[in-house]
C-alpha positions in Angstrom: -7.9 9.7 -6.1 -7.6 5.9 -5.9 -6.7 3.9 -2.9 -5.0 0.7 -2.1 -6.5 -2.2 0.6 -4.3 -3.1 3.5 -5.7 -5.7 6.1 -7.2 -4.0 9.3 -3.7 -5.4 11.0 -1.3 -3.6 8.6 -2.6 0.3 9.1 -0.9 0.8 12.6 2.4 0.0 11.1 1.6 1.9 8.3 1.2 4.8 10.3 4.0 4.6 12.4 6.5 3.9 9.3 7.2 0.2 10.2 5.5 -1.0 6.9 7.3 0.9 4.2 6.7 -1.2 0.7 4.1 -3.7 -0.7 3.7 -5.9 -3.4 1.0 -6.1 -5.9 0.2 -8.2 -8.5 -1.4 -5.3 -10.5 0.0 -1.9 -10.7 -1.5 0.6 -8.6 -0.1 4.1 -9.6 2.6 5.9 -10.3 5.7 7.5 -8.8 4.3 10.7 -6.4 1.2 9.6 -7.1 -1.3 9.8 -3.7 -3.4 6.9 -2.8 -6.1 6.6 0.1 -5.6 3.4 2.6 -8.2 1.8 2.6 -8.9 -1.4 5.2 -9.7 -4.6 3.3 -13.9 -4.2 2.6 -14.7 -2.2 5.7 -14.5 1.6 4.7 -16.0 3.3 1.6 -13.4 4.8 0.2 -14.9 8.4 0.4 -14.2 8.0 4.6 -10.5 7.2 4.3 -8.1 9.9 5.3 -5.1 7.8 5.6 -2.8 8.7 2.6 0.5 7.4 1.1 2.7 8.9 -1.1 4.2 6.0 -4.3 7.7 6.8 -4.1 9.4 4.1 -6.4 8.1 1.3 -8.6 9.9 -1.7 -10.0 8.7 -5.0 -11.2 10.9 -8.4 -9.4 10.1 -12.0 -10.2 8.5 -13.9 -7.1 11.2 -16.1 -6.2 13.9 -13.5 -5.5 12.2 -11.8 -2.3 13.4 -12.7 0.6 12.2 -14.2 4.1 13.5 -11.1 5.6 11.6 -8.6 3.4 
C-alpha cells in the first residue's frame, strides 16, 4: 500500500474531517485507492495506521484555486 506525507500539523484535522482535499504536484493513486498518512520524515511507513480513502481526482491549473480553498 503507498502512503501520502502530511505535515505533523495537518493529521488532527485529517482525522476529524476538517482537511478533506490536497494538492499534489505528482499523482498519487487512483480513485478508491487506500493510502497510509504518513507525517512528513517522522514515521516509517510500516507504523502508520492512519488511512484515507482517494475519492475523486482531477487535474486544475495553479492560478484558478482560490484563497478560500
Amino acid at each position: 500500500m503507498n502512503s501520502i506525507k502530511f505535515r505533523t500539523d495537518m493529521i488532527p484535522l485529517i482525522l476529524s474531517g476538517r482537511k478533506t482535499q490536497t494538492r499534489r504536484l505528482e499523482k498519487k493513486g487512483d480513485v478508491g485507492e487506500v493510502l497510509f498518512v504518513k507525517p512528513a520524515d517522522t514515521m516509517p511507513e510500516w507504523a502508520s495506521r492512519i488511512k484515507i480513502e482517494i475519492t475523486a481526482v482531477s487535474k486544475e491549473l495553479l492560478r484558478s484555486i482560490t484563497e478560500y480553498e
